[in-house]
N, CA, C and O of each residue as an XYZ file, in Angstrom:
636
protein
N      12.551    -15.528    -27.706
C      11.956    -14.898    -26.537
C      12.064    -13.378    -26.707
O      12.836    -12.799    -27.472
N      11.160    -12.814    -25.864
C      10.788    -11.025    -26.528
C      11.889    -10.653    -25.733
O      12.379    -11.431    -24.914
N      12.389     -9.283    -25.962
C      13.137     -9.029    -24.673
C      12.501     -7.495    -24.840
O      11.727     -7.209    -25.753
N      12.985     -6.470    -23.731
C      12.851     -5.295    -23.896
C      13.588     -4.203    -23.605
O      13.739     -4.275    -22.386
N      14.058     -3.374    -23.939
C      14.956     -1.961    -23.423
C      14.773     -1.403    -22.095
O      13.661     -1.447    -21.569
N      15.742     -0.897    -21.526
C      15.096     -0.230    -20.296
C      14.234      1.149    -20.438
O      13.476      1.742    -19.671
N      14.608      1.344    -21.514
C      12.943      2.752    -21.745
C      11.961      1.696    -21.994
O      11.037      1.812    -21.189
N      11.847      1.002    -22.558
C      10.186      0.322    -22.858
C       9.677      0.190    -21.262
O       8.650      0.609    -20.728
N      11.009     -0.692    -20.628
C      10.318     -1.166    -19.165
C      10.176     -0.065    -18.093
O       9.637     -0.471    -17.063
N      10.529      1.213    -18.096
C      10.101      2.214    -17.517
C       9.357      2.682    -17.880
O       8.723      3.433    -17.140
N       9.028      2.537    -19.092
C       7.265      3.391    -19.394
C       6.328      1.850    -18.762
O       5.585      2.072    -17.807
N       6.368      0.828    -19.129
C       5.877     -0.524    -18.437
C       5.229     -0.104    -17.175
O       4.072     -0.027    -16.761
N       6.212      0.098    -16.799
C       6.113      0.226    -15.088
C       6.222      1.497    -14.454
O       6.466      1.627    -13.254
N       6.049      2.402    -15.226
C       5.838      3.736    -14.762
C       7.130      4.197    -14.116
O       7.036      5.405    -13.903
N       8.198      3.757    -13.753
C       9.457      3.896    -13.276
C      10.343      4.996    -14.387
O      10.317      4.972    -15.617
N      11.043      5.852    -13.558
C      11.903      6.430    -14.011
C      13.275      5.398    -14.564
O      13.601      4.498    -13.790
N      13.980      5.526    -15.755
C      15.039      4.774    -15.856
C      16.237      4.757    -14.901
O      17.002      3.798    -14.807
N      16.362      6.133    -14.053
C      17.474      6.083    -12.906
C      17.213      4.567    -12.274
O      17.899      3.546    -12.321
N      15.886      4.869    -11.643
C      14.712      4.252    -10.502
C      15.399      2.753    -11.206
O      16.411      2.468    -10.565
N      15.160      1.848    -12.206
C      15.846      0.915    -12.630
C      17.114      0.341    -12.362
O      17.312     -0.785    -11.906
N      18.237      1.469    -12.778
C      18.995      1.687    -12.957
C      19.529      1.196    -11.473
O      20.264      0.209    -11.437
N      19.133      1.940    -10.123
C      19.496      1.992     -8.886
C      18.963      0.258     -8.555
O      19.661     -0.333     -7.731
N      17.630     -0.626     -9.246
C      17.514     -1.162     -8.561
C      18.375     -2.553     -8.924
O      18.411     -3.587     -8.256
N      18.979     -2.294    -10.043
C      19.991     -3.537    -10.704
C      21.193     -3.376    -10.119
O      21.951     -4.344    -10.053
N      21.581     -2.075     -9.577
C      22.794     -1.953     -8.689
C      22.672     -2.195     -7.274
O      23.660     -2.518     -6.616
N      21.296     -2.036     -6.653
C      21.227     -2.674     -5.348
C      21.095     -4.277     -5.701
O      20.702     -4.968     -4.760
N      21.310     -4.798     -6.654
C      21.334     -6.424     -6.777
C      20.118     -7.097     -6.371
O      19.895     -8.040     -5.611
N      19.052     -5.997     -7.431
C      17.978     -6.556     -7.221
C      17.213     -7.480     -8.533
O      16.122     -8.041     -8.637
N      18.297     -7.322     -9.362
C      17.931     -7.340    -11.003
C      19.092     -8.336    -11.820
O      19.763     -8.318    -12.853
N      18.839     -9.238    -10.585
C      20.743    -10.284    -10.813
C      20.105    -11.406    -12.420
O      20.765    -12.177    -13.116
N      18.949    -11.110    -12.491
C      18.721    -12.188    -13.553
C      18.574    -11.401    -15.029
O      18.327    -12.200    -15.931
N      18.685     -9.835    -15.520
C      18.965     -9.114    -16.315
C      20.139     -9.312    -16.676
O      21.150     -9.050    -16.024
N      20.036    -10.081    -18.398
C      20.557    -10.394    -19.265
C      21.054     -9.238    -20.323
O      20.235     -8.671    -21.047
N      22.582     -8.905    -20.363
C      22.764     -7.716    -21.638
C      22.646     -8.251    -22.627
O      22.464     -9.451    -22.832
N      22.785     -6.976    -23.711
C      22.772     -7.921    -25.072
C      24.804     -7.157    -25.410
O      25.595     -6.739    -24.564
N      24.955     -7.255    -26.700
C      26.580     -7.522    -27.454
C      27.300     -5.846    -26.688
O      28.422     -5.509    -26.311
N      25.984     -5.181    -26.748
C      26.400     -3.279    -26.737
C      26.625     -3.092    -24.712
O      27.359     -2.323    -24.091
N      25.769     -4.018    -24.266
C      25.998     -3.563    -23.071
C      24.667     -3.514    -22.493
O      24.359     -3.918    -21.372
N      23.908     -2.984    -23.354
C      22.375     -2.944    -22.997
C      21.895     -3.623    -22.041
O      22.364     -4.743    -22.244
N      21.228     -3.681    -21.076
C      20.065     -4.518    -20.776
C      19.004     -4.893    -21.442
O      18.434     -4.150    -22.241
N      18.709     -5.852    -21.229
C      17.531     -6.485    -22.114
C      16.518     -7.591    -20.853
O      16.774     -8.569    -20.151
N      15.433     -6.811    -21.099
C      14.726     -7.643    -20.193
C      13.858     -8.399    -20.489
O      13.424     -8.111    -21.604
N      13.166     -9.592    -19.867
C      12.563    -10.804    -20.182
C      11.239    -10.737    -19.687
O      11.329    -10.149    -18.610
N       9.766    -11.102    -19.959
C       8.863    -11.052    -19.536
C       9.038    -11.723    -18.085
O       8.366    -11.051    -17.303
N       9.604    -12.662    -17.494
C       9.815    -13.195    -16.021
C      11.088    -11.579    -15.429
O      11.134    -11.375    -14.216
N      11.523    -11.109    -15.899
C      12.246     -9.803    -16.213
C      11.367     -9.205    -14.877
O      11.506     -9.296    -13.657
N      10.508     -8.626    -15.672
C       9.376     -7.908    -15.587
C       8.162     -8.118    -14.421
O       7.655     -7.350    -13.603
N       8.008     -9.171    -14.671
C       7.371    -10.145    -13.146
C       8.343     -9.751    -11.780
O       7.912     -9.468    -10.662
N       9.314     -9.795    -12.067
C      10.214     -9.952    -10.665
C      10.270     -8.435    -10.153
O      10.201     -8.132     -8.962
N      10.396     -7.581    -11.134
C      10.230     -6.041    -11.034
C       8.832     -5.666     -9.877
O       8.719     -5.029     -8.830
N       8.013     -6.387    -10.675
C       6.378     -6.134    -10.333
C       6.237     -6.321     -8.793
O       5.614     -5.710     -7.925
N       7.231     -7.629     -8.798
C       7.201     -7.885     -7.361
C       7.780     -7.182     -6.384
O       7.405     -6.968     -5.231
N       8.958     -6.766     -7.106
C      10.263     -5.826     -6.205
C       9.207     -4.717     -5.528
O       8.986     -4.685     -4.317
N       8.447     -3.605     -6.722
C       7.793     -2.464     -6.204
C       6.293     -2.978     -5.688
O       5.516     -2.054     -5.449
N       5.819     -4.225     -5.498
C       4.749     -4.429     -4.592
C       5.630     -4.989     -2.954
O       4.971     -4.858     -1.922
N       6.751     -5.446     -2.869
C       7.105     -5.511     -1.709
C       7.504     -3.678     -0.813
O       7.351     -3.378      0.371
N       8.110     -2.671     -2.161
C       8.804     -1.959     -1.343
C       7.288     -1.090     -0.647
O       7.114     -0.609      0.472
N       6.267     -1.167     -1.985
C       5.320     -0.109     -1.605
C       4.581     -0.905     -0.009
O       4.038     -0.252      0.882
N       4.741     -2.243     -0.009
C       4.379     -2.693      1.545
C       5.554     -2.264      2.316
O       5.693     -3.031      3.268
N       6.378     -1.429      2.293
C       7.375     -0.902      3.149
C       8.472     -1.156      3.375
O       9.175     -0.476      4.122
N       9.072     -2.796      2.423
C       9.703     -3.896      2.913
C      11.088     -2.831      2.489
O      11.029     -2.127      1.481
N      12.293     -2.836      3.394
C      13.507     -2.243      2.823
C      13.984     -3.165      1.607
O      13.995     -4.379      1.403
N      14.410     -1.919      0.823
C      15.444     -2.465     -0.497
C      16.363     -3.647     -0.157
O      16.427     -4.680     -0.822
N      17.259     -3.304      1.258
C      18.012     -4.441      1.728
C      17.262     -6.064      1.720
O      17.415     -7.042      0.989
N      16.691     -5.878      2.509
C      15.378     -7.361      2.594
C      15.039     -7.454      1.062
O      15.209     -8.674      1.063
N      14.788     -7.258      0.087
C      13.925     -7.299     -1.381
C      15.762     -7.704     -1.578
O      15.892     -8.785     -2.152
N      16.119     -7.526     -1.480
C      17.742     -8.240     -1.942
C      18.061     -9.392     -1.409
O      18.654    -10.244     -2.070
N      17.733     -9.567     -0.219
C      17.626    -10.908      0.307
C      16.827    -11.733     -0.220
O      17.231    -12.853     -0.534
N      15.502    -11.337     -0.430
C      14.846    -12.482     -1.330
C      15.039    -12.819     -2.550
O      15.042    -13.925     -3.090
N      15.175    -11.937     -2.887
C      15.532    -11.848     -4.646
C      16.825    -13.107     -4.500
O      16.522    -14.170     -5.041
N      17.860    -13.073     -3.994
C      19.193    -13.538     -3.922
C      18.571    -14.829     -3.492
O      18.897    -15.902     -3.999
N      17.765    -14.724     -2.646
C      17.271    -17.012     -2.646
C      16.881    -17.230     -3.405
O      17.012    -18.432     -3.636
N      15.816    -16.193     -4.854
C      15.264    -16.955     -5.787
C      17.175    -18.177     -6.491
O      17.081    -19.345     -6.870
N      18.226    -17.568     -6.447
C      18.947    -17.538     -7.218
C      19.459    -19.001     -6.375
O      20.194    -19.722     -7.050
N      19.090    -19.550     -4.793
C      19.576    -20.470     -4.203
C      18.604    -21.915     -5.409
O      18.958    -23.060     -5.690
N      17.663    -21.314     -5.715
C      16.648    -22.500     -6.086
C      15.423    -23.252     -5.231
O      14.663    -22.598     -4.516
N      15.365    -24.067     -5.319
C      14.516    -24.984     -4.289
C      14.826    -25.551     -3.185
O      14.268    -26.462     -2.573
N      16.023    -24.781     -2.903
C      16.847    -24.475     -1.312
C      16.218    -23.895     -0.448
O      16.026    -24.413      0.652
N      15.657    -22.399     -0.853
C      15.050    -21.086     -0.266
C      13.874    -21.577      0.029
O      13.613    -21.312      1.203
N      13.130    -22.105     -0.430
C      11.328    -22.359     -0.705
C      10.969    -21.860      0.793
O      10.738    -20.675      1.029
N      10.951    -22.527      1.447
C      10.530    -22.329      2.953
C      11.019    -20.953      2.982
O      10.083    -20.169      3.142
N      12.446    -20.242      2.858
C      12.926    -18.833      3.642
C      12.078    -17.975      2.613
O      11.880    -16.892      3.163
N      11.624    -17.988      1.642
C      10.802    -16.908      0.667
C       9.284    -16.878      0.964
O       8.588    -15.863      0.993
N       8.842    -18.276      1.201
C       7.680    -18.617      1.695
C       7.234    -17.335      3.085
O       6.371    -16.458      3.116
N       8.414    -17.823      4.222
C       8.439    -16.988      5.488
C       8.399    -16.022      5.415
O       7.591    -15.396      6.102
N       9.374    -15.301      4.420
C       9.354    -13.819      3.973
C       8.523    -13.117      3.743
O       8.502    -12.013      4.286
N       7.537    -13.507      2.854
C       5.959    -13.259      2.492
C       5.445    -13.550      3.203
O       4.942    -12.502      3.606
N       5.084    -14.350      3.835
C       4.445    -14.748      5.247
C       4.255    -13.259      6.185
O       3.377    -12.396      6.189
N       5.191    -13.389      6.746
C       5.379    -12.570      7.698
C       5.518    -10.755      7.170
O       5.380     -9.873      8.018
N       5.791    -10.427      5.739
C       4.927     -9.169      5.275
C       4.060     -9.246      4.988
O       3.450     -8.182      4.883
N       3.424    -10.350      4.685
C       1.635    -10.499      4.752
C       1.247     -9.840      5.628
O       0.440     -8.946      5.374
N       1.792    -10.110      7.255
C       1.091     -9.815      7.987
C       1.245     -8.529      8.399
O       0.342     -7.809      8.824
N       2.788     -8.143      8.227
C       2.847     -6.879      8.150
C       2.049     -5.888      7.528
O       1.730     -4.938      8.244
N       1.675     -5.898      6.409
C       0.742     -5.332      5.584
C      -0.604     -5.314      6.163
O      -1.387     -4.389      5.946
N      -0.925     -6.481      7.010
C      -2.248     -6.508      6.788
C      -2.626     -5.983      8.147
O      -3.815     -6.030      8.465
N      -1.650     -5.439      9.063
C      -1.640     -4.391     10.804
C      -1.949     -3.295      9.483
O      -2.980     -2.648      9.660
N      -1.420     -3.078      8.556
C      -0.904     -1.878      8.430
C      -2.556     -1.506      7.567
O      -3.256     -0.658      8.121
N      -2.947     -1.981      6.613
C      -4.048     -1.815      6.164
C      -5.550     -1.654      7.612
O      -6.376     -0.754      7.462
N      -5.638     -2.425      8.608
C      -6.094     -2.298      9.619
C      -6.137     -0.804     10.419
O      -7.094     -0.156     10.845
N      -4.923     -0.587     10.432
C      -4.906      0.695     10.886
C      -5.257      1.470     10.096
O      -5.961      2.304     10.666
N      -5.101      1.793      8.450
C      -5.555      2.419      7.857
C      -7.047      2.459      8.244
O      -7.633      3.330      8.888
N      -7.498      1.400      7.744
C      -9.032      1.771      7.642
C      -9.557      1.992      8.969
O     -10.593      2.611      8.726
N      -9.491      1.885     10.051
C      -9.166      2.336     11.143
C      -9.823      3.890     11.328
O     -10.920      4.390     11.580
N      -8.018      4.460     10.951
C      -8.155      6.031     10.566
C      -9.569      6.608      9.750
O     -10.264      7.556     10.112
N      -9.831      5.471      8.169
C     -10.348      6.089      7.418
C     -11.706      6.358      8.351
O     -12.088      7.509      8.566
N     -12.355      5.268      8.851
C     -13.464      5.256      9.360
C     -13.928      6.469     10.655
O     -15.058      6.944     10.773
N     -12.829      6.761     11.466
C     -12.534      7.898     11.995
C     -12.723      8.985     11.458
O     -13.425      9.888     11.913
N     -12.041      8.995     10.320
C     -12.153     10.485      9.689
C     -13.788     10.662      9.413
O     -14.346     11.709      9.742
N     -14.567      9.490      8.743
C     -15.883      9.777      7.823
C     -16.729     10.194      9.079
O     -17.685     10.969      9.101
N     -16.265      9.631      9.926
C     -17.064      9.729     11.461
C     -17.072     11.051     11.769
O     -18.103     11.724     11.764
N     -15.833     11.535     12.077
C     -15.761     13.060     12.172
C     -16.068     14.248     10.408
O     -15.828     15.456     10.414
N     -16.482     13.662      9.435
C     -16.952     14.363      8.306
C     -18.449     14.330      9.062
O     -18.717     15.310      9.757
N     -19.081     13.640      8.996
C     -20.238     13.486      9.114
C     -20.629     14.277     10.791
O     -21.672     14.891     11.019
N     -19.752     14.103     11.572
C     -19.931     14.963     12.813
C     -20.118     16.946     12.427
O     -20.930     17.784     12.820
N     -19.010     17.010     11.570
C     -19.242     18.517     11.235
C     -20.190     18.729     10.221
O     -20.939     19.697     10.094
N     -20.062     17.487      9.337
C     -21.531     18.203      8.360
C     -22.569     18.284      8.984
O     -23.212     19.291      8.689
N     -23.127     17.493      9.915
C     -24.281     17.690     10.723
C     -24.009     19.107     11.774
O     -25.002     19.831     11.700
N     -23.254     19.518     12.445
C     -23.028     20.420     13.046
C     -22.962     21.553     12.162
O     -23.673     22.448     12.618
N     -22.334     21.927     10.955
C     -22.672     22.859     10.227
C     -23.885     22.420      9.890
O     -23.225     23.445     10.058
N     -25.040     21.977      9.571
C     -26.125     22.243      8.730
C     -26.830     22.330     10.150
O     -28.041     22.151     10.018
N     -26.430     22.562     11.543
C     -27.300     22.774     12.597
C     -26.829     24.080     12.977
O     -27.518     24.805     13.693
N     -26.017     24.329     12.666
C     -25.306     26.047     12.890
C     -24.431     26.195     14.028
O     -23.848     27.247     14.290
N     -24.295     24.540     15.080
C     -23.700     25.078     15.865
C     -23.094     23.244     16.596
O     -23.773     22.231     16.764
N     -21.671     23.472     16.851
C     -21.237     22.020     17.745
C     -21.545     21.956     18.783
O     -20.804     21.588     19.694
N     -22.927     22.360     18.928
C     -23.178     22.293     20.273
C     -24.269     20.848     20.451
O     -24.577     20.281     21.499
N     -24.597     20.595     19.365
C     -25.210     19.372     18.938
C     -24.222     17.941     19.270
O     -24.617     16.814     19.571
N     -23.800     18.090     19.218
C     -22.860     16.843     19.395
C     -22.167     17.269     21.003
O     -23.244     16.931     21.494
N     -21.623     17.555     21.815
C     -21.334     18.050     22.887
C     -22.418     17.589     23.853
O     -23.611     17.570     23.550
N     -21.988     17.264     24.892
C     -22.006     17.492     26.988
C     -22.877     18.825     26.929
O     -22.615     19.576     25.989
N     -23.955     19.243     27.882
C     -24.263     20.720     28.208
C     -23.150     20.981     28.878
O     -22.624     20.166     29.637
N     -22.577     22.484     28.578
C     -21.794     22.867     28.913
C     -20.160     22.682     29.070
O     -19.434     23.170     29.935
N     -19.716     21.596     27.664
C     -19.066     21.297     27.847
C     -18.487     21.386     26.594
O     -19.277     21.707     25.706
N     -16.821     21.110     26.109
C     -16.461     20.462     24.812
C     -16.611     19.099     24.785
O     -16.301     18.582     23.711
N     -17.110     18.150     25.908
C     -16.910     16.890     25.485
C     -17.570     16.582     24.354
O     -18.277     17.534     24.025
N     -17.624     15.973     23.860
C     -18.594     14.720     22.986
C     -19.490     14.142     23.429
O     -19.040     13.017     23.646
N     -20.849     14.173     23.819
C     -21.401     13.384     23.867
C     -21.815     12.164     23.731
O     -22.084     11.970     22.546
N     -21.977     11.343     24.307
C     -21.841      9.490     24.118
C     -23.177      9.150     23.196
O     -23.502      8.028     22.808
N     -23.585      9.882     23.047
C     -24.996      9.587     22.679
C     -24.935      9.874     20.949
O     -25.682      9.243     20.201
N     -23.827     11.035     20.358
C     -23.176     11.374     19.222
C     -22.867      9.958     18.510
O     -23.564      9.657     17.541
N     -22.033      9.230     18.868
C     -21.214      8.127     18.693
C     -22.270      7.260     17.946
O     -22.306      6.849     16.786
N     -23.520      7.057     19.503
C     -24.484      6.136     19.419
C     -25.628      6.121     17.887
O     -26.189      5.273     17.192
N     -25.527      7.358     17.939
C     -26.383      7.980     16.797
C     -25.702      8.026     15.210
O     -26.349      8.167     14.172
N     -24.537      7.901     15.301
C     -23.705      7.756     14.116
C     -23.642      6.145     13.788
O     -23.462      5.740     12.639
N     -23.806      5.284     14.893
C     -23.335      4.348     14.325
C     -25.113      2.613     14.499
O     -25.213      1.409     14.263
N     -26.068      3.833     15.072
C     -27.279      3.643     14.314
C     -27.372      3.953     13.197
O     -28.182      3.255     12.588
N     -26.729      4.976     12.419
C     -26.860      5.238     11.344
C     -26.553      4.234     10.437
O     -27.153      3.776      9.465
N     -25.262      3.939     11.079
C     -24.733      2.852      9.663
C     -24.966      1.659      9.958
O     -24.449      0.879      9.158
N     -25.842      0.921     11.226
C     -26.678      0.180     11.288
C     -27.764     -0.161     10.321
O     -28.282     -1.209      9.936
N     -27.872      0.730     10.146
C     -29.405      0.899      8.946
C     -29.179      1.100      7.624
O     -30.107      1.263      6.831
N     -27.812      1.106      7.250
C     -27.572      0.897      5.763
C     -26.803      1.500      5.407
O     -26.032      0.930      4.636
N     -26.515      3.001      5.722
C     -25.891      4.117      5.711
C     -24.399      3.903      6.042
O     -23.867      3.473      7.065
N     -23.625      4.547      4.288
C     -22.304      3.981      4.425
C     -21.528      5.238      5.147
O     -22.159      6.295      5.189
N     -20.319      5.212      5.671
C     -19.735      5.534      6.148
C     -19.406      6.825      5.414
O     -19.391      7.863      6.076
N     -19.098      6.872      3.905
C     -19.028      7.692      3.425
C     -20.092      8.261      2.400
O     -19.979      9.137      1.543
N     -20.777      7.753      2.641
C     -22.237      8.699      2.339
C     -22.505      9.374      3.394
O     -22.790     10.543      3.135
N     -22.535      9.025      4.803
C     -23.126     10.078      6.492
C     -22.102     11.583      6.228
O     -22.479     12.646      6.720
N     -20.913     11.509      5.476
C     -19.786     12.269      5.702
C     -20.115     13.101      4.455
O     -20.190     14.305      4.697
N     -20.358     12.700      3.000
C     -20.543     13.862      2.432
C     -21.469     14.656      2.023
O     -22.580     14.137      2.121
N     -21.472     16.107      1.440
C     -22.578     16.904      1.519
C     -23.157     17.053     -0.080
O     -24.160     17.727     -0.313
């Protein structure tokens, strides 16, 4: 079986070797095998579990929790259901969280496309209430005829 150094698996994974280093001491890396010197030596399932560690943390999940799961892989076919749940329920976490993103994003292109049209009219008075700063309701209406008709969100927004 291949194994690999912890420089190979930080260039792998784009990880600094500290970054490693910290995550085998938070007891996240309980299945890293040394070799005679002390080394670590890691295993292509090694490597998988890594992959997983930094797709849970980048969904937000604390290091603590990614230790908890990690530590049922080690219960066996005990955990199934509590790892199952685990993912489960950052599924869903993730998926408020992506929601809101695009959310925002769509907001923003909305308001790109509000000022590019207002600059190429010379003035925000185009989009506005007479006499007012509001927004006009009719702005909204007209933006989102737009993307009724084909017009992506971020095509209305850039120039």
């Amino acid at each position: 079986m291949k194994t690999y150094g912890i420089g190979e698996v930080s260039k792998m994974m784009g990880l600094s070797v500290e970054a490693i280093r910290y995550y085998d001491h938070a007891g996240l890396l309980p299945f890293v095998k040394r070799d005679s010197g002390g080394r670590r030596r890691f295993t292509e399932d090694n490597i998988q579990l890594m992959r997983m560690i930094l797709d849970l943390k980048r969904a937000g999940v604390p290091i603590k929790d990614i230790a908890y799961f990690v530590s049922w892989r080690l219960d066996g076919d005990e955990s199934l259901a509590q790892r199952y749940e685990f993912l489960d329920q950052h599924e869903m976490v993730l998926e408020d969280q992506i929601k809101q993103l695009q959310d925002s994003l769509a907001y923003l292109r909305f308001k790109k496309w509000y000022y590019k049209t207002a600059f190429a009219a010379g003035t925000e008075k185009i989009h506005l209430l007479p006499d007012s700063k509001q927004v006009d309701p009719n702005t909204y209406q007209e933006y989102e005829q737009l993307r009724r008709a084909g017009n992506s969100a971020k095509e209305l927004g850039n120039r």
